[in-house]
KOLLOMAR-451698 format. One line per 3 residues: their letters; for each residue y, z, x of C-alpha. Coordinates in Angstrom, 2 decimals. Layout:
<pts>
a> Y:Z:X; ...
</pts>
This chain:
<pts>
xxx> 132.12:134.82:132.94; 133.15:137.93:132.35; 131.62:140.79:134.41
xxx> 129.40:143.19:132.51; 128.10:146.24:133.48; 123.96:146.27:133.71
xxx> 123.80:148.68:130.35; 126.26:145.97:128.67; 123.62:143.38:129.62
xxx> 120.77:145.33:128.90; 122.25:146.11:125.37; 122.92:142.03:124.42
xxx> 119.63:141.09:125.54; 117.67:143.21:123.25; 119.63:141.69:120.69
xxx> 119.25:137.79:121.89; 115.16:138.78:122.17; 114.96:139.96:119.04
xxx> 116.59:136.63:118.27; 113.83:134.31:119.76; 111.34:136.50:118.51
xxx> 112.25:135.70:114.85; 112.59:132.15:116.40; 109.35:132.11:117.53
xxx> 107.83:134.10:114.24; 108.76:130.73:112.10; 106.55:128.46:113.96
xxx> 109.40:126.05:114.58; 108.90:121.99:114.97; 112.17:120.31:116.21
xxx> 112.79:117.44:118.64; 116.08:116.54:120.53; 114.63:114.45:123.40
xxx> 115.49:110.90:123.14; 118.51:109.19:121.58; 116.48:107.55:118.48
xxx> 118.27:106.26:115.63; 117.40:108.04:112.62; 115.85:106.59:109.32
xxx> 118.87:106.85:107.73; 120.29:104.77:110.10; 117.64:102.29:110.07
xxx> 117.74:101.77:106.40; 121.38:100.20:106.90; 119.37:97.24:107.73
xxx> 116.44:96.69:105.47; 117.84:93.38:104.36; 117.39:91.55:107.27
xxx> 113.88:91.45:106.12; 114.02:88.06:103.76; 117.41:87.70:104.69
xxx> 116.83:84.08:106.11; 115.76:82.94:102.24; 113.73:80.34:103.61
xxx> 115.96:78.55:106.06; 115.30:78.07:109.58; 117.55:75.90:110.46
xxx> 120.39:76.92:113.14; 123.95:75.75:113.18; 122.97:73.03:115.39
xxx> 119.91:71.94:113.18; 117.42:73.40:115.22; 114.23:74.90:113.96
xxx> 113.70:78.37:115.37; 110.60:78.74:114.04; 109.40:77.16:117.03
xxx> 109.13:77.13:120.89; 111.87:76.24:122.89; 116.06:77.81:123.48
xxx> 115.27:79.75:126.81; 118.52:81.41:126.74; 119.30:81.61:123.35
xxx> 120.61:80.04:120.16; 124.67:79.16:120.64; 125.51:81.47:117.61
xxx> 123.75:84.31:119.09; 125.14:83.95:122.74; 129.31:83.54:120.53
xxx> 128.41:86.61:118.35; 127.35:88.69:121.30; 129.34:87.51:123.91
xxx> 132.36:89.31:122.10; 130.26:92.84:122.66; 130.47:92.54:126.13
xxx> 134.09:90.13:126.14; 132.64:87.14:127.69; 132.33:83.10:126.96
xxx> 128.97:82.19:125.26; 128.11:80.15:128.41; 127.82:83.33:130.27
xxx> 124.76:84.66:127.73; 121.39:84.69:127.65; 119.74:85.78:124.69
xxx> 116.32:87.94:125.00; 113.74:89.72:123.36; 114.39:93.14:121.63
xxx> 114.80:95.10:125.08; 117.81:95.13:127.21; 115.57:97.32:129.69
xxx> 113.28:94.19:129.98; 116.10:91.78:130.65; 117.64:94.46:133.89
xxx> 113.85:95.04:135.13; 113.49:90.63:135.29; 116.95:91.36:137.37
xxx> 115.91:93.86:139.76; 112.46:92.01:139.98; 114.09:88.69:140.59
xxx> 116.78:89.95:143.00; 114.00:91.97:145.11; 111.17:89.49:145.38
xxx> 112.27:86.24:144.71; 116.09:86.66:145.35; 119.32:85.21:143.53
xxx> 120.10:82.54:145.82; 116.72:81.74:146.90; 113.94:83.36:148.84
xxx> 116.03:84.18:152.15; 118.45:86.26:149.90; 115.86:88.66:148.31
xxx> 116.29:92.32:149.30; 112.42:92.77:150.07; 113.40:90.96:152.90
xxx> 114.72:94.40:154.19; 113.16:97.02:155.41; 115.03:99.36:152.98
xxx> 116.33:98.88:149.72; 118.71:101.24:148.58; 120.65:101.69:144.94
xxx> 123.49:104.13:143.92; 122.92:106.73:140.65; 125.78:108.15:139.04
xxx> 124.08:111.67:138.08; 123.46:112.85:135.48; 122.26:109.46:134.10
xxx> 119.92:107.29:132.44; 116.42:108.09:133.35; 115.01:105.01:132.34
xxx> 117.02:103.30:134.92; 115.85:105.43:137.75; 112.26:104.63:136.46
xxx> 112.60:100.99:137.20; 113.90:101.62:140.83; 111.31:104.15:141.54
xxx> 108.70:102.12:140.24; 109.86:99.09:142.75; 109.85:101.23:145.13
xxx> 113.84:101.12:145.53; 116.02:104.51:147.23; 117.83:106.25:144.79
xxx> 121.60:107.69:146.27; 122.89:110.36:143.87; 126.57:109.92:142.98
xxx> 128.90:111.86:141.30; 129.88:111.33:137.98; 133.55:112.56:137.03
xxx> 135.21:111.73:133.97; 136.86:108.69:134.52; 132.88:107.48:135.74
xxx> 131.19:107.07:139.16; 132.88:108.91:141.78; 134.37:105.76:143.43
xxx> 135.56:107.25:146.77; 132.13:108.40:147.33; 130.77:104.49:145.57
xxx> 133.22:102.74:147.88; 132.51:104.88:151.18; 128.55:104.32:150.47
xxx> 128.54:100.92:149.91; 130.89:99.70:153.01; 128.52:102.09:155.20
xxx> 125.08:101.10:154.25; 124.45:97.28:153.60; 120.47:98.27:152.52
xxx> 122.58:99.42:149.39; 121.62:96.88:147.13; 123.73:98.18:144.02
xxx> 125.10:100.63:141.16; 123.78:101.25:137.83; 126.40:101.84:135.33
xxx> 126.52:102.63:131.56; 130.15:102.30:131.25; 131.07:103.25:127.97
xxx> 130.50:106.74:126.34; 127.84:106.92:129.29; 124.02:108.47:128.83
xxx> 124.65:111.08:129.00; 128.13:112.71:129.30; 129.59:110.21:127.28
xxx> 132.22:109.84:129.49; 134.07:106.38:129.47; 135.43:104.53:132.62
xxx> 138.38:104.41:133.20; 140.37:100.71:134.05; 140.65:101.80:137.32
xxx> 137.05:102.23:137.79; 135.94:99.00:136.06; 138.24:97.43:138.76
xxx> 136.68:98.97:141.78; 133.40:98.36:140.27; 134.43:94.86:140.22
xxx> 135.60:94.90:143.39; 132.56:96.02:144.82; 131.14:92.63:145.46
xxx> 133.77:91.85:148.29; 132.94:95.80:149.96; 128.99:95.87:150.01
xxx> 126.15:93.76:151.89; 125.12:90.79:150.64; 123.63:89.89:147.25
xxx> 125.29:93.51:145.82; 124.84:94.19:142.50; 126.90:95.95:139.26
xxx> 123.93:96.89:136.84; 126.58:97.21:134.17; 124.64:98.56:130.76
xxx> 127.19:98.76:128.19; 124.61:100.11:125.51; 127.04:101.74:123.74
xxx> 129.58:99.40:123.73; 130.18:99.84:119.85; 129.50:103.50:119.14
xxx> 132.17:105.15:118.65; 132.00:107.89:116.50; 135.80:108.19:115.88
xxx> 138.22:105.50:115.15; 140.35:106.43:118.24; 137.58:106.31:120.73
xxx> 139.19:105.02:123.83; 138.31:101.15:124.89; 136.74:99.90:127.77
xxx> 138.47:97.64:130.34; 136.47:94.24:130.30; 134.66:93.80:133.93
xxx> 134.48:90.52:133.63; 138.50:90.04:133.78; 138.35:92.00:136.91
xxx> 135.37:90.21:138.48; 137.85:86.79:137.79; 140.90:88.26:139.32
xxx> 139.14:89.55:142.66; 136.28:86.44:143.19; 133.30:88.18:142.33
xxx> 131.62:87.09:139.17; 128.42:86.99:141.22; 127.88:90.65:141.75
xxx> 128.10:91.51:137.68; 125.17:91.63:135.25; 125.96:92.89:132.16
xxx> 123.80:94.29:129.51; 123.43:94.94:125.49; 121.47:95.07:122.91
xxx> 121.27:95.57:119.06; 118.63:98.48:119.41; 120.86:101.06:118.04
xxx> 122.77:98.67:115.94; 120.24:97.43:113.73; 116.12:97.99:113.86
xxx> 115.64:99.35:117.01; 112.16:98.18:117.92; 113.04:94.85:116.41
xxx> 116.50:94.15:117.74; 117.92:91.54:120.11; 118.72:91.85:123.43
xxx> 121.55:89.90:125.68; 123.12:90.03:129.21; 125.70:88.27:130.99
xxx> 126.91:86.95:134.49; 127.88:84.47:136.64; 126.96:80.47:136.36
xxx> 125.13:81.02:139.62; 123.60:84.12:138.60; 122.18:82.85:135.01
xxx> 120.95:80.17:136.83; 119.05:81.91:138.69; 117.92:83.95:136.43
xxx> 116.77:81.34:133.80; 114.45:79.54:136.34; 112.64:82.77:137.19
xxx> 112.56:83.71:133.08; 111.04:80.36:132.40; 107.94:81.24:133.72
xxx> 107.20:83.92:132.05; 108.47:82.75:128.81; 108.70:79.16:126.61
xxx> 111.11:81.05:124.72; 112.32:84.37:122.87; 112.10:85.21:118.82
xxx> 114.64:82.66:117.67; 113.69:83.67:114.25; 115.05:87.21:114.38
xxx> 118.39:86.31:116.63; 119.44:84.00:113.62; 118.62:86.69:111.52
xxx> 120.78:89.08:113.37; 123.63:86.77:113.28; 123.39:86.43:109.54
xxx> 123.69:90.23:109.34; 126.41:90.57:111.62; 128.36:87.73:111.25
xxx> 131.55:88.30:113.47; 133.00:91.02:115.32; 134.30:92.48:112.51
xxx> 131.09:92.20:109.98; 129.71:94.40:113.77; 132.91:97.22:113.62
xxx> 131.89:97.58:109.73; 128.57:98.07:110.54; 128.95:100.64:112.83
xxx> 131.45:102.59:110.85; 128.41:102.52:108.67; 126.27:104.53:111.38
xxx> 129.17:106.74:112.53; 128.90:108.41:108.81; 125.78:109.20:109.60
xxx> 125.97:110.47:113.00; 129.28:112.15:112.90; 128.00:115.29:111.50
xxx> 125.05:115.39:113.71; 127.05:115.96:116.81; 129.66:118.11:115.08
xxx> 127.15:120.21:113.87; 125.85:120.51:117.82; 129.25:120.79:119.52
xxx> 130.42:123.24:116.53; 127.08:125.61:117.35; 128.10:125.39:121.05
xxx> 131.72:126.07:120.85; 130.96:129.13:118.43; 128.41:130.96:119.94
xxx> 129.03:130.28:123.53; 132.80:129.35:124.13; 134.41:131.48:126.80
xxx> 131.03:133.47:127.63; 130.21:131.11:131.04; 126.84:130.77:129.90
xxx> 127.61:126.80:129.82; 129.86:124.31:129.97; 129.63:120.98:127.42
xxx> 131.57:117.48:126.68; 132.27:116.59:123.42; 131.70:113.34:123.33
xxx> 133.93:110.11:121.43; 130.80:107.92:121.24; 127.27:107.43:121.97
xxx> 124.12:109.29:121.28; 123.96:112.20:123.90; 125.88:115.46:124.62
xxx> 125.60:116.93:128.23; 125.34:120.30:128.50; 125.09:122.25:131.64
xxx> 123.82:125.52:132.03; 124.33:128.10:135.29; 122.74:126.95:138.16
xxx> 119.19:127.41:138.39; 118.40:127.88:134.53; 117.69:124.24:132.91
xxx> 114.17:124.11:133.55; 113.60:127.93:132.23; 116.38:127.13:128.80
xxx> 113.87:124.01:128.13; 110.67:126.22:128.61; 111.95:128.66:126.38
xxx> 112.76:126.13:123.80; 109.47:124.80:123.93; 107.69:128.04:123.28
xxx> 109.54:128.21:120.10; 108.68:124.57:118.99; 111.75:123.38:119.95
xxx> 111.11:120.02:122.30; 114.28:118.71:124.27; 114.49:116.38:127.10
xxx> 112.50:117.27:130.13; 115.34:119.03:132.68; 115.83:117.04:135.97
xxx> 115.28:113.65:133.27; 119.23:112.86:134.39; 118.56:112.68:137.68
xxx> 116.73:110.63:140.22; 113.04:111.78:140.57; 113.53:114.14:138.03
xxx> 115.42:116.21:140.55; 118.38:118.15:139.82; 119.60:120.18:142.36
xxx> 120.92:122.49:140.41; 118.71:122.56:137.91; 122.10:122.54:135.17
xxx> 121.98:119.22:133.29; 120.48:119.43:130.14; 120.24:116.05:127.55
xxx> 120.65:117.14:123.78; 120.16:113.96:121.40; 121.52:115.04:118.08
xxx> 120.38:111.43:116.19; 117.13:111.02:114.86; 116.71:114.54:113.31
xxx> 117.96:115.76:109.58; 121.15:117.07:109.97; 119.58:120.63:108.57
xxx> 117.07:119.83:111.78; 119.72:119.16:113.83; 121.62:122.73:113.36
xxx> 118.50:124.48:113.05; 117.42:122.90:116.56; 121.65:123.85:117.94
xxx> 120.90:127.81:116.71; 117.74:127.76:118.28; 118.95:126.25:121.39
xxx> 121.59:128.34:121.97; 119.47:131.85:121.53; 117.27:130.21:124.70
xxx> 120.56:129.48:126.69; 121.96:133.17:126.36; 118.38:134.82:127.12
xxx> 118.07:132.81:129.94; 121.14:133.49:131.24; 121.28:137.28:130.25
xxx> 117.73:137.80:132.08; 118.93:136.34:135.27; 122.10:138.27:134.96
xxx> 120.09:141.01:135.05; 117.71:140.44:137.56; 121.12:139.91:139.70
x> 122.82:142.70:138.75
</pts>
């Protein structure tokens, strides 16, 4: 940043108050705090409702209408075993909630364990995972709800910091696992590079017994540009090195289709599924069978998917260009932040200076501007540097959305210009 003198400083902030001031004078009502899809987006598909015409019937003559198929109808485990690259025997088809599918994981692997009850981590007295920060909050939630020891890790932006994964993980056996979201990643959208997917698989053969890859490929099909860059498939790796066991993968349709009405899949080893199909069936006789055929009638293929979701890029292209545009503009080569511009996905990370999240979001708020809490990236809502800020550019108008980047940016450059000044 470039050094200014304290009447320099004084002089911008009166403008940048007089900014927030008109801000505040217009009784503002924006929200970019979680990754929704927005109607727009939902309306792509409306015609899943009746799209069944009558016929319940799946390809293998089964009515779906009612109870029974555990793990799935066979169409449903082909169509979305090519999201996350795997065979259909490797599925299992749930609800509408990939988050419900990794909690039965967790749950299973800590209380009842994989390969029986002698192999459950409870048996320990600590349980231990790793968190690449900043990262999904929702994860964290689960582990600090089961009472499981969060280990920050870095992310960089080829993913996880894998010295620091592989150094963790061969030194501490109470590390139980990793979560991962390894493709345009919530939220730097960062995407792993081959080289981390195959340490990641190798981490099986490093770490203590019953280790485990929480690998949540959400976004496995949102790319916002055609060139995106791929993802190296896990599973390939897991093959090569022996260590199919230590993989669960994760997806779901929620940002595909209806998100409170989707379909949700994972995917691991024989061993694994076995596992975790005994423990599902007693919770369950079965998941909506009804609305996975429906899905694959919409879908179709892997390319009827890619068409789809050219459909959704449309719509959130200008979203985030209209964000990243507002950023680059009115804060490029000031220091005030730094930002990633994103391929894919639903979030941009921005980071302020240290020590300034927590008063950019406050600031926000007072002018009716809502964004994600700051600290939500990291584990107990803790970030030690108080930097990481979520922006979620998707459910919004796009006139919403740039109102919401202006008025975001006015709180970053106040905040930053006050504690300039206070320091200088």
């Amino acid at each position: 940043m470039e050094q200014l003198s304290q009447q320099d400083i004084s002089r911008q902030l009166a403008t940048v108050e007089a900014q927030y001031k008109a801000l505040a004078g217009r009784k503002l009502s924006l929200d970019l705090t979680r990754g929704k899809p927005g109607s727009e987006q939902l309306d792509l598909c409306n015609h899943l409702d009746g799209i069944l015409g009558g016929d319940y019937r799946s390809e293998t003559g089964l009515d779906v209408r009612n109870y029974g198929g555990l793990d799935g109808l066979p169409e449903a485990k082909r169509l979305f075993g090519t999201v996350l690259g795997v065979s259909p025997e490797n599925v299992v088809i749930g609800g509408n909630a990939s988050l419900s599918l990794m909690y039965t994981v967790i749950d299973l692997a800590l209380s009842a364990g994989l390969r029986g009850p002698e192999s459950a981590w409870g048996n320990s007295d600590e349980v231990k995972f790793l968190c690449p920060v900043p990262g999904y909050d929702r994860h964290f939630a689960i582990c600090e709800y089961l009472g499981i020891e969060m280990i920050p890790v870095p992310m960089l932006d080829t993913g996880p910091d894998m010295d620091v994964v592989e150094k963790q993980v061969g030194e501490d056996a109470d590390i139980k696992g990793i979560w991962c979201v390894p493709r345009f990643s919530n939220p730097t959208g960062c995407v792993y590079s081959d080289e981390t997917v195959e340490r990641l698989a190798k981490l099986g053969s490093l770490a203590g017994d019953h280790f485990l890859v929480m690998y949540d490929n959400a976004y496995a099909v949102h790319s916002l540009y055609d060139d995106a860059p791929g993802l190296a498939n896990i599973s390939d790796y897991c093959e090569q090195h022996g260590t199919a066991d230590s993989v669960f993968q994760f997806g779901s349709t929620s940002k595909i289709t209806f998100a409170g009405a989707g379909v949700a899949f994972l995917a691991s080893s024989t061993d694994n599924l076995a596992a975790f199909k005994h423990h599902l069936s007693f919770q369950s006789i079965g998941p909506d069978k009804v609305n996975q055929l429906r899905h694959v009638k919409l879908l179709q293929d892997p390319e009827g998917i890619a068409a789809h979701m050219r459909k959704h890029a449309a719509i959130l292209r200008p979203r985030f260009e209209a964000v990243l545009a507002t950023l680059e503009r009115e804060l490029a080569g000031t220091g005030m932040g730094e930002w990633l511009a994103p391929r894919g996905g639903y979030f941009i990370s921005f980071n302020t200076r240290p020590g300034l999240a927590k008063e950019v979001v406050r600031l926000a708020a007072e002018i009716g501007v809502n964004l994600t809490p700051a600290g939500a990236t990291f584990p107990y809502g803790k970030d030690p540097a108080d930097s990481n800020i979520r922006l979620a550019p998707s459910f919004p108008s796009l006139a919403e959305v740039q109102e919401t980047a202006e008025a975001f940016v006015v709180c970053v450059k106040l905040a930053t210009l006050r504690q300039q000044l206070a320091n200088s």
